[in-house]
C-alpha positions as CSV (number, residue, x, y, z in Angstrom):
1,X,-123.8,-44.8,-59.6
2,X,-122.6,-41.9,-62.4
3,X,-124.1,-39.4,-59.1
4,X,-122.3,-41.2,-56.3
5,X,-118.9,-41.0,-58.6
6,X,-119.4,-37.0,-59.0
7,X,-120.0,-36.8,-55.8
8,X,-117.1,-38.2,-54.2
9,X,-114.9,-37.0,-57.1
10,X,-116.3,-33.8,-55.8
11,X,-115.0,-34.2,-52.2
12,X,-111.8,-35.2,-53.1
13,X,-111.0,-32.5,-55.1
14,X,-112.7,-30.0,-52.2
15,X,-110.5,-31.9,-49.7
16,X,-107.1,-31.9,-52.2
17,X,-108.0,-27.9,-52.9
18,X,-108.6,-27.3,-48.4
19,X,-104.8,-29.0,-48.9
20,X,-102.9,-26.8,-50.7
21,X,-103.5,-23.4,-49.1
22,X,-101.9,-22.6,-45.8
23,X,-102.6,-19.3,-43.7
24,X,-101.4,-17.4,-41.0
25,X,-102.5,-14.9,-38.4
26,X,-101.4,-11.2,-38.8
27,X,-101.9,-8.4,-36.1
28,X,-101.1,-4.8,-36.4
29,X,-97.9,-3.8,-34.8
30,X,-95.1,-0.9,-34.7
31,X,-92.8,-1.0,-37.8
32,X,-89.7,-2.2,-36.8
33,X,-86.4,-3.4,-39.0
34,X,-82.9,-3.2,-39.1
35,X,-80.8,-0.8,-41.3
36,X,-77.5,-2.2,-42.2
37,X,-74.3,-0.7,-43.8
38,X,-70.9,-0.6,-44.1
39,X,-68.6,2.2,-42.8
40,X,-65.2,2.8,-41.7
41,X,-63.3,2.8,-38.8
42,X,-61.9,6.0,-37.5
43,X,-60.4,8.0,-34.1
44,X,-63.3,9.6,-32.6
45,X,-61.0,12.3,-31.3
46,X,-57.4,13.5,-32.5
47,X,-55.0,15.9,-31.3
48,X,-52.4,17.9,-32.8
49,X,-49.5,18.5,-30.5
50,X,-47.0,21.2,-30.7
51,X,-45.3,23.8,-28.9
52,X,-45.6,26.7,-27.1
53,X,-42.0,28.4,-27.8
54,X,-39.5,29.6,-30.6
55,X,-36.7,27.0,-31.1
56,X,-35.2,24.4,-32.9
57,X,-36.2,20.4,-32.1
58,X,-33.7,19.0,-30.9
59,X,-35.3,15.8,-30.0
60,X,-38.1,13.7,-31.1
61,X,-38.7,10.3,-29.7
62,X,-41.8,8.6,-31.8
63,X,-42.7,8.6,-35.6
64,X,-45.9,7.9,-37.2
65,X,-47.7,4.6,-36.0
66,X,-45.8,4.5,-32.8
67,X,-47.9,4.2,-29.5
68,X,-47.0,6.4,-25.8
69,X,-48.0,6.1,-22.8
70,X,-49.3,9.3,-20.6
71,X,-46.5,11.6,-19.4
72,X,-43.9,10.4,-21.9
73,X,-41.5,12.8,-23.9
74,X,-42.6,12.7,-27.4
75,X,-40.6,16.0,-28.8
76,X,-38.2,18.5,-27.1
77,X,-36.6,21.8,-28.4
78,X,-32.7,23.5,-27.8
79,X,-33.2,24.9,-24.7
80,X,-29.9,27.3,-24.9
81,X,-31.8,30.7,-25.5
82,X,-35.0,30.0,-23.7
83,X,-32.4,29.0,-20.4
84,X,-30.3,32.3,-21.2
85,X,-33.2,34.1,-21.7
86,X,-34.8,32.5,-18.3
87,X,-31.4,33.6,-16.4
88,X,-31.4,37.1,-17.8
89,X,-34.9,37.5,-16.4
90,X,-34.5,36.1,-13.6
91,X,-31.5,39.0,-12.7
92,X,-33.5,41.9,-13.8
93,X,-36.1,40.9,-11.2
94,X,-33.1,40.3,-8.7
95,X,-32.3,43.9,-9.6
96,X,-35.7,45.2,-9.2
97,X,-36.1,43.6,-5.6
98,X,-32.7,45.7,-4.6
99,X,-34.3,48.8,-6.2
100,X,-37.7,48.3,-4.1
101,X,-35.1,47.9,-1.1
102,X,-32.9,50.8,-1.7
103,X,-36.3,53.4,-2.5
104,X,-38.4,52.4,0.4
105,X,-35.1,53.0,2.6
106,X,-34.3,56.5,1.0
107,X,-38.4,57.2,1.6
108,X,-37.7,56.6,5.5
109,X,-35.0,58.6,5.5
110,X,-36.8,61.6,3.6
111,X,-34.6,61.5,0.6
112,X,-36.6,59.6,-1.9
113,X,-40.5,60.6,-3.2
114,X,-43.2,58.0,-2.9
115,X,-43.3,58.6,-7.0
116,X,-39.6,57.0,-7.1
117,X,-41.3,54.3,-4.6
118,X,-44.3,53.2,-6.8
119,X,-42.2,53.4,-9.9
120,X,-39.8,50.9,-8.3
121,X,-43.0,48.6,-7.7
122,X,-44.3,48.9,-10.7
123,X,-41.1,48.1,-12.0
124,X,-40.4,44.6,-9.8
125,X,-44.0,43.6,-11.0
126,X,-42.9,43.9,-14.6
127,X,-39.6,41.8,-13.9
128,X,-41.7,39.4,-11.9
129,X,-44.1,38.6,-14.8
130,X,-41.3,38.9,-17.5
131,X,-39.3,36.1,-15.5
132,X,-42.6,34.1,-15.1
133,X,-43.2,34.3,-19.4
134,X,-39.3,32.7,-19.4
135,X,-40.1,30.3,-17.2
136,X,-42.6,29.0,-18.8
137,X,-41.5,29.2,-22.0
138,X,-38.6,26.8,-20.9
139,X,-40.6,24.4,-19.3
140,X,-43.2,24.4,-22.5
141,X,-39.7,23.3,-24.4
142,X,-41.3,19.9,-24.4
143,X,-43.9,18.0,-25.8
144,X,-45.0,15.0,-23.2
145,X,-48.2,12.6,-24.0
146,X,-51.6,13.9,-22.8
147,X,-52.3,9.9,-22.9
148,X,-51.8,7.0,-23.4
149,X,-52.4,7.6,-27.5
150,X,-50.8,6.4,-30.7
151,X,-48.7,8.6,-33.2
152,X,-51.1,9.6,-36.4
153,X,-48.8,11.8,-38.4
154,X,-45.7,13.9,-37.8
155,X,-45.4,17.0,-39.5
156,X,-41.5,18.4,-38.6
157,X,-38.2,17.0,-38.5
158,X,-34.9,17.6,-36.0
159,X,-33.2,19.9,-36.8
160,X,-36.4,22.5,-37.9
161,X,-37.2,25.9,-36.5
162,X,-40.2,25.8,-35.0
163,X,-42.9,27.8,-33.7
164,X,-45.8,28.9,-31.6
165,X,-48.6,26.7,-33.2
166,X,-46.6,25.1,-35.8
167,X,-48.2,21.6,-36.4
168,X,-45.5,18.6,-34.6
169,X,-47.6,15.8,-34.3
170,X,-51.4,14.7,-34.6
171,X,-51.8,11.9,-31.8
172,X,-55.3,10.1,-30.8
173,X,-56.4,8.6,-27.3
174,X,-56.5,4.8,-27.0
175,X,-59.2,4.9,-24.6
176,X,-62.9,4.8,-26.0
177,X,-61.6,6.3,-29.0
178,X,-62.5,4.4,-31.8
179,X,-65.7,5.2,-33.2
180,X,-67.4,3.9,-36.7
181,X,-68.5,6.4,-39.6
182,X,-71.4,5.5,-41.3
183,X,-73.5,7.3,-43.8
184,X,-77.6,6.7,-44.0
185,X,-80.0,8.7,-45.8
186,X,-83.1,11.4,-45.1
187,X,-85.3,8.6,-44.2
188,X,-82.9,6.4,-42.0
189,X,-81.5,8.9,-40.2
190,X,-85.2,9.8,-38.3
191,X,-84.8,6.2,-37.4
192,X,-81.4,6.7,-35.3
193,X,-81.2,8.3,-31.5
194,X,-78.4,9.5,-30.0
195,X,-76.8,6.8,-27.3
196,X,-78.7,4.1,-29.4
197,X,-77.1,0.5,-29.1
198,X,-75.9,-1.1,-32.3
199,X,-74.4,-4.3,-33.7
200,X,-71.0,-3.9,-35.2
201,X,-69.3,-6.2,-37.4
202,X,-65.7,-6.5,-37.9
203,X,-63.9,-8.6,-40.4
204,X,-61.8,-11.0,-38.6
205,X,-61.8,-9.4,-35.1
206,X,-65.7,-10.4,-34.1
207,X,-68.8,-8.5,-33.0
208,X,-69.0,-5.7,-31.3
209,X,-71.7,-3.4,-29.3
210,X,-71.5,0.2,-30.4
211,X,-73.4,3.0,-29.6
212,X,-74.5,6.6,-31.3
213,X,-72.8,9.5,-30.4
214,X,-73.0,11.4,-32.8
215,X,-75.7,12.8,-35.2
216,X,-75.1,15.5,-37.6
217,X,-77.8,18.3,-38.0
218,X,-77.1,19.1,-41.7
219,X,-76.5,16.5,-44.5
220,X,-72.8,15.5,-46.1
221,X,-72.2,17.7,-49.3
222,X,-72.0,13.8,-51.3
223,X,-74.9,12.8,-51.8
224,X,-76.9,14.1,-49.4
225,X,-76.1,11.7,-46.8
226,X,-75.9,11.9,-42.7
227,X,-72.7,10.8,-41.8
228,X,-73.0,9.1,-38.1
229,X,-70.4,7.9,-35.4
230,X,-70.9,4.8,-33.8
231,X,-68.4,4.9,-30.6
232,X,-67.3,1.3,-29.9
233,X,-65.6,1.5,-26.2
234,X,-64.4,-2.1,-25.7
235,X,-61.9,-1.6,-28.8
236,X,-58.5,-0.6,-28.9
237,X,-55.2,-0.3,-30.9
238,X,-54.3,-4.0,-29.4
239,X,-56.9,-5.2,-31.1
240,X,-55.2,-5.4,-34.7
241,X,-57.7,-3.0,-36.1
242,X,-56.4,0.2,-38.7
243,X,-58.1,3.5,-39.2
244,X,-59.7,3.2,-42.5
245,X,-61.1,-0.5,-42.1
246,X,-64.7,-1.6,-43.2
247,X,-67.2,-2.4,-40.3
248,X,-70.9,-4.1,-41.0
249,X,-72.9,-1.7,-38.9
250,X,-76.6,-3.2,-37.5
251,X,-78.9,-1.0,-36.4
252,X,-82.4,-1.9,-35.3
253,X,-85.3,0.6,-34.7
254,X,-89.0,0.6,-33.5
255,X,-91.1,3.7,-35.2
256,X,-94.5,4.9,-34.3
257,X,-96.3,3.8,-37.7
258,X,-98.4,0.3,-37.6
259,X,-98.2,-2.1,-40.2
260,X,-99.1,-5.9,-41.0
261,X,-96.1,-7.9,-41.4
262,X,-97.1,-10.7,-43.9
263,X,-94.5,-13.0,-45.5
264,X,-93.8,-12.3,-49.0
265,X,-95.4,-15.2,-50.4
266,X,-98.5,-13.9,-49.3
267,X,-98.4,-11.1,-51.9
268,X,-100.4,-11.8,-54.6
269,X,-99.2,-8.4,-56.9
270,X,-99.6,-4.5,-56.8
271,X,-101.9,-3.2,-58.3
272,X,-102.2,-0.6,-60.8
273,X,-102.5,2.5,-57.5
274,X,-99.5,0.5,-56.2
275,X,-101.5,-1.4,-53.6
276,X,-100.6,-4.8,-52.6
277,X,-103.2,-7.3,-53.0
278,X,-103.5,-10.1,-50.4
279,X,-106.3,-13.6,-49.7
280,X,-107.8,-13.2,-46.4
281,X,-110.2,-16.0,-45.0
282,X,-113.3,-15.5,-43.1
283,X,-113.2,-16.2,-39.1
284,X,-115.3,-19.0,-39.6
285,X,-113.3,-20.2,-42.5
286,X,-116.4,-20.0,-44.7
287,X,-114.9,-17.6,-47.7
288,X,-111.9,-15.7,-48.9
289,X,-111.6,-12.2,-50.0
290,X,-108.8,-9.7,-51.6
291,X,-108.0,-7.0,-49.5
292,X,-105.9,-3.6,-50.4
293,X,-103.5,-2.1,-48.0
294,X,-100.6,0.4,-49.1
295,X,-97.4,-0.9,-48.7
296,X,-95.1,0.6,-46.1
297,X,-92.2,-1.6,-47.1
298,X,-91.0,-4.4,-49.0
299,X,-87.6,-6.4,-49.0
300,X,-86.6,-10.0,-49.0
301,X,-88.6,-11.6,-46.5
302,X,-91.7,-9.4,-45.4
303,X,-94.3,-7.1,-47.0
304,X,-95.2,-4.4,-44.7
305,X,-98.6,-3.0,-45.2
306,X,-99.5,-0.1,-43.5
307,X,-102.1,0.1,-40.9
308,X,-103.5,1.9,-37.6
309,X,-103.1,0.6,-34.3
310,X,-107.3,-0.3,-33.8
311,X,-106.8,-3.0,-36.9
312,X,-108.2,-6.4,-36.3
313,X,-106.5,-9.1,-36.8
314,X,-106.1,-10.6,-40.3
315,X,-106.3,-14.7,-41.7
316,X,-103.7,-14.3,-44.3
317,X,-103.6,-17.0,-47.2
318,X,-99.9,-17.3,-47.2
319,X,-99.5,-19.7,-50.0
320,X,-101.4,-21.8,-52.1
321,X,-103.8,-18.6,-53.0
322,X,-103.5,-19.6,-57.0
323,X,-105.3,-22.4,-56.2
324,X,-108.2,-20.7,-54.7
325,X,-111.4,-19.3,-56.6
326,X,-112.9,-15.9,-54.9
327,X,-115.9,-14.8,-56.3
328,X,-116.3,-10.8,-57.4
């Protein structure tokens, strides 16, 4: 009776131990996860506007934060000396035509040199390119929107003399402008291709598909990071969104090393090498054994082990391993 008690005190507590272990099946596959960060938001492109003439501005129709549409005057100078100036050129090559007249007429009639002829060319050509340089000068009096844009800064006020190349205003395009800055490290940027497809996250306004379009070759002096620009095309000024505000940026990749992906209750520790110990069960389901793999990664959810690609397939004791007795 004392044998038939044992033995069914013995099943029970095989059956109770078979209960409180679960596994799962684990194949080799490419690493893959998702880098997030925060960045700002930013104008892809900017311009900075001003003019091509001497004068003083006379008129200047937007201030900083105001938006323009294409073709719109957004600055203009007095235009007093650059029209008298246009007027006196446009006489000296009025008087240079008459001079070509009245030489060619004195070479027909054998009372003028060809020398006197040529120099009277020469001459009209001059006049003819001087006028052109006033005429231009005039019509580049103005400053009118390249785009439809939005005013960034302004850097002069009426009243100011100005100059060629003086700075009047920085503008940016509304149109597929607005890109995302984000900064990753050595290892994350290797993980990033140029036209890659992200997630974007912004605060209040939604998500948003963005993709790469720009990778830097050489690292940001702070900290040796890679600062990246994620272009997001369906955004724009209308939006509500500022230069300057915080994006969650999600980007996933695929990379050519294999790993196990095991949940990380399946890690039993590290060892003292720093390789992570896991419970495997036979095929048949007839033993268990502690296997070693380096570990490729770890965060809150998985333990990636590394591996190659011609791996079987691993039983993994997920949970319930403390309960399990493997002989050495």
């Amino acid at each position: 009776m004392k044998y038939l008690k044992f033995l069914i005190l013995a099943l029970f507590c095989t059956s109770a131990v078979s209960q409180n272990y679960e596994t799962t099946q684990v194949v080799v596959e490419p690493f893959s996860d998702t880098i997030q960060r925060t960045g700002k938001l930013a104008f892809k492109n900017t311009v900075l506007l001003t003019f091509k003439a001497n004068g003083y501005l006379a008129k200047l129709a937007v201030d900083e934060g105001d938006a323009f549409k294409k073709g719109q005057l957004l600055a203009s100078l007095d235009t007093t000396e650059l029209l008298a100036d246009k007027n006196s050129k446009y006489a000296q090559l009025l008087q240079a035509k008459r001079e070509l007249t009245r030489a060619k007429g004195l070479l027909n009639k054998k009372l003028g040199s060809q020398q006197e002829l040529e120099l009277a060319e020469t001459h009209l050509e001059t006049s003819r390119s001087a006028y052109q340089v006033a005429f231009y000068n005039l019509e580049k009096a103005v400053i009118e929107a390249p785009f439809d844009g939005v005013v960034l800064s302004r850097h002069t006020d009426l009243g100011e003399l100005q100059a060629p190349g003086k700075q009047v205003l920085r503008v940016a395009s509304l149109a597929k402008n607005w890109v995302v800055k984000v900064a990753l490290t050595g290892t994350e940027i290797n993980q990033v291709k140029l036209q890659q497809l992200v997630d974007v996250v912004i605060a209040g306004k939604g998500r948003f598909q963005g993709q790469v379009v720009k990778i830097p070759a050489i690292a940001n002096t702070d900290g040796n990071l890679f600062l990246i620009d994620v272009l997001l095309p369906e955004l724009d000024l209308s939006s509500g969104v500022i230069a300057g505000q915080l994006a969650d940026v999600n980007i996933h990749f695929s990379s050519d090393e294999f790993v196990y992906r095991l949940p990380i209750d399946a890690l039993i520790s590290v060892d003292d090498n720093g390789k992570a110990i896991i419970l495997t069960e036979d095929d048949g389901g007839d033993g268990f054994e502690h296997r070693y793999f380096d570990i490729h990664k770890i965060d809150n959810q998985f333990v990636y082990l590394s591996a190659s690609s011609h791996e079987t397939t691993l039983q993994v004791v997920v949970r319930g391993w403390q309960h399990i007795q493997v002989e050495k």
